[in-house]
C-alpha positions in Angstrom: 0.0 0.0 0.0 1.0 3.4 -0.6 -0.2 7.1 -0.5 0.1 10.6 -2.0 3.1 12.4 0.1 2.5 15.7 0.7 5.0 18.7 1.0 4.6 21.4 3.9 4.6 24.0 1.4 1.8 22.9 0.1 -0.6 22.9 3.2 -2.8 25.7 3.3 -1.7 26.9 7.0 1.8 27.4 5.8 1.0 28.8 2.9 -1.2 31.5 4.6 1.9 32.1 7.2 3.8 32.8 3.9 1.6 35.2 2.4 1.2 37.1 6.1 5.1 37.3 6.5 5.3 38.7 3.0 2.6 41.3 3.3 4.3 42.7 6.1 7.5 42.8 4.8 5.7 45.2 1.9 4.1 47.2 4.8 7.5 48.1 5.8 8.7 48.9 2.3 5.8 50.8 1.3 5.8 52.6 5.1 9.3 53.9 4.1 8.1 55.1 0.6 4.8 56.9 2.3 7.4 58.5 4.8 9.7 59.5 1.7 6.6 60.6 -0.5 4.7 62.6 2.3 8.0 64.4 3.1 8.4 65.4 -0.6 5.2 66.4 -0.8 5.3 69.1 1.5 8.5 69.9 0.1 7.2 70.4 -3.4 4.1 72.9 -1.9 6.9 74.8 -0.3 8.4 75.3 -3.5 5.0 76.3 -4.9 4.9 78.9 -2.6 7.9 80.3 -3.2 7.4 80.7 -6.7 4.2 81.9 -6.6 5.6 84.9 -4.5 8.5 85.6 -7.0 6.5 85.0 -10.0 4.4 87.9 -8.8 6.8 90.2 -6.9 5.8 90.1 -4.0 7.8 91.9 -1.2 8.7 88.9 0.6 11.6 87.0 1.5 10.4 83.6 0.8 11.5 82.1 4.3 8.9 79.3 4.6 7.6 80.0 8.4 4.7 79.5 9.8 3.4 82.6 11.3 1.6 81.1 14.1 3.0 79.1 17.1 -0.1 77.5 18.0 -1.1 73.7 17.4 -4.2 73.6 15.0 -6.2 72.1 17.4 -6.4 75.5 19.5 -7.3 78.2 17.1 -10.1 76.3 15.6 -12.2 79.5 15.8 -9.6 81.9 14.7 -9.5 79.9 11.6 -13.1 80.5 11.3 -12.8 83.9 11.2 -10.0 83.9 8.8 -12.0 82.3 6.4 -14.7 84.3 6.7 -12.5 87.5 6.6 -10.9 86.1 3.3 -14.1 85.2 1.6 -15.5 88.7 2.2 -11.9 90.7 1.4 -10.8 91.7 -1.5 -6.8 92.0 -2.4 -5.6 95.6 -3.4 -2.8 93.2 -5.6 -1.9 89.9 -6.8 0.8 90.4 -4.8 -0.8 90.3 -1.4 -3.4 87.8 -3.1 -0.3 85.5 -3.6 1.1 86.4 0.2 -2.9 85.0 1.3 -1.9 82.2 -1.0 1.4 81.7 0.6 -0.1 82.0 4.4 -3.0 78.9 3.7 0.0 76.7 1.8 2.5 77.3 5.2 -0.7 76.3 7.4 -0.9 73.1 5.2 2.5 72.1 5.8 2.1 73.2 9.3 -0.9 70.8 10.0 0.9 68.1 7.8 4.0 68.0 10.1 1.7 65.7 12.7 1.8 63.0 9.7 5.3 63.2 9.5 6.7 63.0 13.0 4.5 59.4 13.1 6.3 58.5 10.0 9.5 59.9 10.9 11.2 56.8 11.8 10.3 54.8 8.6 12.5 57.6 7.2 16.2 56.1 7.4 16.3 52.2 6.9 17.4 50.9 10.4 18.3 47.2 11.1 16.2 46.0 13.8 17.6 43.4 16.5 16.2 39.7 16.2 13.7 38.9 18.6 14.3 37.1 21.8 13.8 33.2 21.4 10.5 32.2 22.4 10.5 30.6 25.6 8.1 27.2 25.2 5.6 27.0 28.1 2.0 26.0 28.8 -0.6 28.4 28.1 -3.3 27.7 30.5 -5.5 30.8 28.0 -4.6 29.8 25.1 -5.4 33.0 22.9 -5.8 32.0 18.8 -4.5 34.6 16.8 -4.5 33.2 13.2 -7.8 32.0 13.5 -7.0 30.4 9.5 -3.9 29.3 9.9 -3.8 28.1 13.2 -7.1 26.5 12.7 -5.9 24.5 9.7 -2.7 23.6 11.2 -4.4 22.1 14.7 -6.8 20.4 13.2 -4.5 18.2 11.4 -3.4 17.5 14.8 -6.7 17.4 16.6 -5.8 20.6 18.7 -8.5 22.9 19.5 -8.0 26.6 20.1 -9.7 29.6 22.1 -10.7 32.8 21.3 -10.8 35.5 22.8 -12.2 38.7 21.1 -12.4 42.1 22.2 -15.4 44.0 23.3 -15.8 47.2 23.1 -16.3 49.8 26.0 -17.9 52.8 27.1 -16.8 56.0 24.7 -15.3 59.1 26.5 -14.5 62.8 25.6 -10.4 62.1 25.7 -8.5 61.4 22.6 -4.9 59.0 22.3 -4.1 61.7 20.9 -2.2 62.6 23.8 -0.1 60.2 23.4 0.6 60.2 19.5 4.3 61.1 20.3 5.0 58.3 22.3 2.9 55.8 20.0 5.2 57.0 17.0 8.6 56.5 18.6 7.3 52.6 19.4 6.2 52.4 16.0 9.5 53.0 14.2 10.0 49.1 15.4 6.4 47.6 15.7 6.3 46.6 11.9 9.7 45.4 12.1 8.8 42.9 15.0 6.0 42.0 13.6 7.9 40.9 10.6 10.1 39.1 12.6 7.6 37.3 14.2 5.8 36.3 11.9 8.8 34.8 9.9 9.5 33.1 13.2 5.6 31.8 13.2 6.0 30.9 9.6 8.9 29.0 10.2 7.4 27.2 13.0 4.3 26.1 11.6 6.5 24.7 8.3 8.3 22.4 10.4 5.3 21.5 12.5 3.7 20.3 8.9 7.1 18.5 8.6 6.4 16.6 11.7 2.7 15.9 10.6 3.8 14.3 7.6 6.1 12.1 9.6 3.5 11.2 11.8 1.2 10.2 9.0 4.0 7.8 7.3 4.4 6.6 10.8 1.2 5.7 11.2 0.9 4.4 7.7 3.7 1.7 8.8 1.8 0.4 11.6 -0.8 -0.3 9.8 1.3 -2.4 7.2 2.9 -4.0 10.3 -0.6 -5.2 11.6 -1.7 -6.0 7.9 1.4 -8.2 7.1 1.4 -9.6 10.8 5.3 -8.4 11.1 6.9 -9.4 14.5 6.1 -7.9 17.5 9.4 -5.8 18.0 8.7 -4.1 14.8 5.4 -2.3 15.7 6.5 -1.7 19.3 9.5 0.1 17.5 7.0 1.4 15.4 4.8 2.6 18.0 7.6 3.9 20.0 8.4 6.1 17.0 4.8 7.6 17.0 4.8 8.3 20.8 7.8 10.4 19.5 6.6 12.1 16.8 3.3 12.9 18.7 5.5 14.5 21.5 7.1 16.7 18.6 3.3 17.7 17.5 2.7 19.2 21.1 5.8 21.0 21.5 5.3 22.6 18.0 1.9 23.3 18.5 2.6 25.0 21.7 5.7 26.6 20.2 3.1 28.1 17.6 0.3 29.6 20.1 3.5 31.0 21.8 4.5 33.1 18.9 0.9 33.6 18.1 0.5 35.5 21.4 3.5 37.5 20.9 1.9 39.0 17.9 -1.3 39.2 18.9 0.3 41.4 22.1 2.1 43.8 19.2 -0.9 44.0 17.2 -3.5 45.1 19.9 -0.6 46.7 22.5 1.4 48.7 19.2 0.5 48.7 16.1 -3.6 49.2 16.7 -2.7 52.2 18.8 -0.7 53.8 16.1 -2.9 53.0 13.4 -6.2 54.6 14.7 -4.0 57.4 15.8 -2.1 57.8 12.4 -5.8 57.8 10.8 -6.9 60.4 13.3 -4.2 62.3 12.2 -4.7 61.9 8.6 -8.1 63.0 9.0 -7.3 66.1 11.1 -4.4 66.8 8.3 -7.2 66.1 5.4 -9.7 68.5 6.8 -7.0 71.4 7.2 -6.3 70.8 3.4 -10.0 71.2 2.3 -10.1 74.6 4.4 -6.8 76.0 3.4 -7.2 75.2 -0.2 -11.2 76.2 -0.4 -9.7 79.4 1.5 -7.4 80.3 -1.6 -10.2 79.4 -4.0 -12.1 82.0 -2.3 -8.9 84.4 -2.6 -7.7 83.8 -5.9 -11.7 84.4 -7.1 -11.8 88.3 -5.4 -8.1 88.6 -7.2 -9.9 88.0 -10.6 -12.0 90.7 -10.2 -8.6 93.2 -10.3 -8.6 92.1 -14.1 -11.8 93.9 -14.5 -11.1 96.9 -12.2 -9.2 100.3 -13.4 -5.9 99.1 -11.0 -3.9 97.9 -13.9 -0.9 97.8 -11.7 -2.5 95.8 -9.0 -3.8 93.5 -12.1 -0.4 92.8 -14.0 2.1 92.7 -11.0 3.2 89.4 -12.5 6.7 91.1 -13.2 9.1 88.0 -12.5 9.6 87.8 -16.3 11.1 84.4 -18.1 13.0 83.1 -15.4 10.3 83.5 -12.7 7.3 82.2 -15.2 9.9 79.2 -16.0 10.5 78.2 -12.6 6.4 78.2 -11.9 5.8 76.2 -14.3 9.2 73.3 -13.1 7.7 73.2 -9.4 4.0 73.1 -11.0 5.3 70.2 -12.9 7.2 68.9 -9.5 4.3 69.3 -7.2 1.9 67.7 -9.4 4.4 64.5 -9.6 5.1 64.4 -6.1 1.3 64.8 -5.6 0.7 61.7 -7.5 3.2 59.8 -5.7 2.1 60.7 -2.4 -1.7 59.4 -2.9 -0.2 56.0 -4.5 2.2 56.0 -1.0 -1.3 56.4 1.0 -3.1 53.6 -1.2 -0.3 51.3 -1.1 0.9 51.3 2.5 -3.0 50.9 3.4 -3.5 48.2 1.0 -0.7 46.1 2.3 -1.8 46.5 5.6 -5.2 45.3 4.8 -4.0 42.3 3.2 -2.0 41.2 6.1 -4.8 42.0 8.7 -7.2 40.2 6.4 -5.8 36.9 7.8 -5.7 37.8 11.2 -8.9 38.8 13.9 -7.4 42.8 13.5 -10.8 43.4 12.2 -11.6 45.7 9.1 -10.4 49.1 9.6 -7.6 48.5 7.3 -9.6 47.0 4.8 -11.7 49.9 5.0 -9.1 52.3 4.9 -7.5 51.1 1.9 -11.2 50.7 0.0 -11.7 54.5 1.5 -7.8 55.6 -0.4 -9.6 53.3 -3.6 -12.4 55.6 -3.7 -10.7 58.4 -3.7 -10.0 60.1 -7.0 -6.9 61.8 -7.9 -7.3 62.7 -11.5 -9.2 65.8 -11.5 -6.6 67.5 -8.9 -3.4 65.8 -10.8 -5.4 67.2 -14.3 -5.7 70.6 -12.7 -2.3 71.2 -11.4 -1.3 69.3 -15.2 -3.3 72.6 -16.6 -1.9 75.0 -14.0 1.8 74.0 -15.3 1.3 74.1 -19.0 -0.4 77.8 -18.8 2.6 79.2 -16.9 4.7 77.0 -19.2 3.2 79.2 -22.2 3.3 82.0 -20.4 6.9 81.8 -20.2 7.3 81.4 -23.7 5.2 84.7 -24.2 7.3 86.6 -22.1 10.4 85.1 -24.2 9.1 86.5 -27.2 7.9 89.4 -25.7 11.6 89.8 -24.2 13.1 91.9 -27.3 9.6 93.7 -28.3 8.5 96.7 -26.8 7.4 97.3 -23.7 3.9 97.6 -24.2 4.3 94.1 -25.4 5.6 93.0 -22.2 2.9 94.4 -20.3 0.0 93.1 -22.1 2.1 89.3 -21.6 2.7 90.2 -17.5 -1.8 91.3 -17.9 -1.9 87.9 -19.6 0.4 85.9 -17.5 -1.9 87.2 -14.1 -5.3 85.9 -15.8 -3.4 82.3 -16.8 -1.8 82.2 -13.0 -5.5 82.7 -11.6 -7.5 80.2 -13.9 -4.8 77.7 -13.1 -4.9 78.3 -9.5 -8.6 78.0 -10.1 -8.1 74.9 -11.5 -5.4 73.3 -9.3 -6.8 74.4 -5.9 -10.6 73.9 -6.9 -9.7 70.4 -7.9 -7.9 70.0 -4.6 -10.0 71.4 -2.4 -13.0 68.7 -3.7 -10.4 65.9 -3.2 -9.5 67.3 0.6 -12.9 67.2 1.5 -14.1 64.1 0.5 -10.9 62.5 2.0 -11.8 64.4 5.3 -15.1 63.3 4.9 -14.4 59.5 4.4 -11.2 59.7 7.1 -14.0 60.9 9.8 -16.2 58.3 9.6 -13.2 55.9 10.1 -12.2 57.9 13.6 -15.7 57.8 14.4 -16.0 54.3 13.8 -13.0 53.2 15.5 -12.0 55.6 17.8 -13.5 53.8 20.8 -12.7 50.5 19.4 -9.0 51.0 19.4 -8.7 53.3 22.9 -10.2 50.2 24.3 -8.0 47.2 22.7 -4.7 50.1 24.1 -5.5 50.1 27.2 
């Protein structure tokens, strides 16, 4: 008699430990591009800034610094009134339209900064130390982390796991916020445990399938013993050998509830924590966006009306001239780029996190946080900065032509230039403002939804 031989890599429980150490490995390579992209990012609006100021002269010496030393979170109503106050007031230039500009861009960045002090440590590629050795010891609560993988793999060896989910508790007024600086400095290392463990787990459940299949061929040879009606010292050697083998089962099945703790401990102790936090902080960072940039729409639409009032100076103070328009038009061109790259940084760090916590008990926040990132479209904002570049890209070649003509013809290009740099900012911060809100929008209803969740599984 004979049967099919089966190879551990080939069970579904190891296979499933495969795909979970692999998904967290791209976590942490798509947590250091999100890191790299977001810091970019804010580096490229900078730079937008800047040239926005020189492009229109403006008396300014293009220091980015934010103006205000408080956190967002306590001038809430001040930013009320300053959007009310630039809705209703009308620049005497484009000038100090483009300084208003400049001042909702800094509190962008500003507000953005939160983001990047809980990616901060994702920044530099550190080598984390290995994980202490698991030390093998009963569980008297036995806690089932891989409810899949752990399932397939005991069963196989009639072992029967608990669970032991979460429930949640009362809501209250306080947010972890307070403690989103200490939550970042222990995430600079969560994912990299976790990868370690669960290449540790993976490992551990592929040589428990190594001992299954041993046990089976064992077991297999007993039965030929008692078929054939071999001698006696044959199937007590034979037996002996299973006693062994079945020994090896417990210790690896302890071995891999052990590990499965360990994780289970990072995922509700660390990384949960820092997740919920990092989304409360994207949403707070999203909803600044939509005002700032729904701010300048309101600012750059009173500076249009300067192309339709007698103040021809105030109109055509776009006096930067070739190299000014041409430099516009390169950190357009940059920001729109490192716009792009920044929402596919978002989308991809989520997505690899949902695909790891969709074979665990994590729940579905990261599912719904990478569907949320999926819903969200780009293409209108990345169109509209796209057209904001190419105007002041042909406006610099107007002014190039208009270099050696008169100077009439220079002013009518500078009148020109002004009307392309407002439709373009129309274009590029309408487009973004739509994209801010919704985000904020969609990014609330996940703190909503989880807030209390999470507080509960820290504490």
């Amino acid at each position: 008699m004979g049967c099919a031989v089966s190879t551990p890599d080939n069970e579904d429980a190891v296979k499933l430990c495969k795909d979970r150490k692999s998904f967290v490995k791209q976590a942490i390579q798509q947590s250091y591009r999100l890191a790299a992209a977001h810091e970019t990012y804010i580096q490229s609006v900078k730079q937008v800034s800047a040239s926005l100021l020189r492009y229109v002269d403006a008396d300014d010496s293009h220091d980015f610094i934010f103006r205000s030393s408080q956190p967002p979170g306590e001038e809430g109503r001040e930013e009320e009134e300053e959007e009310e106050e630039a809705v209703s007031r009308r620049p005497a230039s484009m000038a100090m339209a483009m300084k208003d500009v400049d001042a909702q861009f800094k509190r962008i960045c500003y507000c953005a900064e939160e983001v990047s002090v809980m990616l901060e440590g994702r920044r530099s590629l550190q080598c984390s130390s290995a994980p202490d050795e698991v030390q093998v010891e009963k569980l008297s609560d036995q806690v089932d982390l891989f409810r899949s993988a752990s399932s397939t793999f005991s069963s196989s060896m009639s072992f029967q796991a608990s669970s032991d989910p979460k429930e949640d508790g009362n809501d209250n007024s306080s947010s972890i916020a307070k403690n989103w600086w200490y939550i970042s400095e222990n995430h600079d290392s969560t994912l990299d445990k976790l990868y370690a463990w669960e290449k540790k787990l993976y490992e551990e459940v592929k040589a428990g399938e190594h001992v299954r299949i041993a046990y089976q061929k064992q077991c297999l040879h007993l039965r030929n013993h008692d078929i054939n009606g071999e001698e006696p010292y044959l199937v007590n050697k034979t037996i002996a050998a299973i006693r062994d083998v079945h020994t090896k089962f417990e210790i690896s099945i302890a071995k891999t509830k052990s590990i499965s703790k360990r994780i289970e401990a990072l995922r509700d102790a660390e990384l949960c924590p820092w997740l919920v936090e990092f989304i409360h902080g994207q949403s707070r960072m999203w909803k600044s966006m939509a005002r700032c940039h729904r701010i300048q729409n309101a600012i750059i639409e009173e500076a249009k009306l300067l192309l339709f009032t007698g103040s021809r100076a105030g109109a055509s103070a776009a006096g930067g001239g070739p190299p000014a328009a041409a430099s516009l038009a390169a950190e357009l061109r940059r920001w729109r780029c490192c716009f792009a790259r920044w929402i596919h940084a978002q989308r991809s760090f989520a997505r690899a996190l949902a695909d790891w916590t969709s074979r665990c008990t994590l729940g579905d926040l990261c599912v719904r946080w990478s569907r949320l990132l999926d819903s969200m479209s780009e293409a209108k904002a990345v169109e509209g900065m796209k057209f904001f570049a190419a105007g002041m890209a042909s406006v610099n070649a107007q002014h190039r032509k208009a270099a050696a003509a008169a100077a009439v013809a220079a002013d009518m290009v500078a009148e020109e230039g002004t009307k392309v740099l407002c439709a373009g900012m129309t274009a590029a911060v309408g487009s973004l403002e739509e994209l801010a809100a919704g985000a904020a929008n969609g990014y609330d209803l996940l703190v909503r939804r989880y807030g209390r969740r999470a507080r509960m599984a820290g504490r």
